[in-house]
C-alpha positions, 0 to 999 in steps of 0.5 A: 978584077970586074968585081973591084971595077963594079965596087968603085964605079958604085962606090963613086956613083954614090958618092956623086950621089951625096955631093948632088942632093948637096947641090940640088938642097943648094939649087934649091935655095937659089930657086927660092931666091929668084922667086923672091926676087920677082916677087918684088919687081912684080910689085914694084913694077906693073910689068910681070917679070918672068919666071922661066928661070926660076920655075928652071931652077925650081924643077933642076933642083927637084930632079937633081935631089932625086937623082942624088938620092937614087945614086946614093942608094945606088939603084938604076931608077937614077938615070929616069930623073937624070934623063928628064934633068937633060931633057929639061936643060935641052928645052931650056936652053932651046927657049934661051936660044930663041928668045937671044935670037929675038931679043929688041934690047940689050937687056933682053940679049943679056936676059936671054943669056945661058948662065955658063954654070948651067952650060957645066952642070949640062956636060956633068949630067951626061958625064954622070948619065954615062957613068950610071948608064955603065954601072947600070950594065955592069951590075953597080946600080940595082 
């Protein structure tokens, strides 16, 4: 029975694995995108825009492929970038709390704004970091 349990968590985990390096080659792209688009109100306006949520994007997207591959592979070394991907979303969404807390205008209340999709990706990572951190115990992660 264990042997069937150990078989199907690795067998979901690399499975995850692939939808994730989907979803950081798609993160990716949107990082990407914003860059782009501060690049342009950079220079349509002299004040310079921020990057903190592209350089956010920029690092969940690196992270979130490396851990997809890592569970892909089905090796334990997947939860070292799924705890650096929480630890990151942790301090970005402290620095998003802050600046709501401290915004002058609606406009930096709305900037300052938690994307709800990033709220879930949030609760998936320790969903996955569970999951892993048990298929790591039981033996599915090598």
């Amino acid at each position: 029975m264990k042997t069937f349990l150990v078989g199907g968590l690795r067998l979901w985990l690399r499975l995850f694995g692939a939808f994730w390096i989907f979803g950081g080659i798609l993160t990716f792209q949107a990082a990407r995108e914003s860059l782009f688009m501060d690049q342009i109100l950079d220079a349509l306006n002299p004040k310079k825009e921020d990057r903190l949520l592209s350089y956010f994007l920029l690092l969940s997207s690196f992270l979130t492929i490396c851990t997809g591959g890592a569970l892909l592979l089905a090796r334990a070394w997947a939860l070292l970038p799924l705890g650096i991907l929480i630890a990151s979303q942790i301090v970005y969404f402290a620095i998003q709390k802050y600046r709501f807390n401290n915004a002058q205008t609606e406009i930096d209340r709305d900037m300052a704004k938690v994307n709800p999709a990033t709220i879930n990706a949030f609760k998936v990572c320790w969903g996955v970091a569970i999951a892993a951190g048990l298929g790591g115990r039981m033996g599915a992660l090598k």
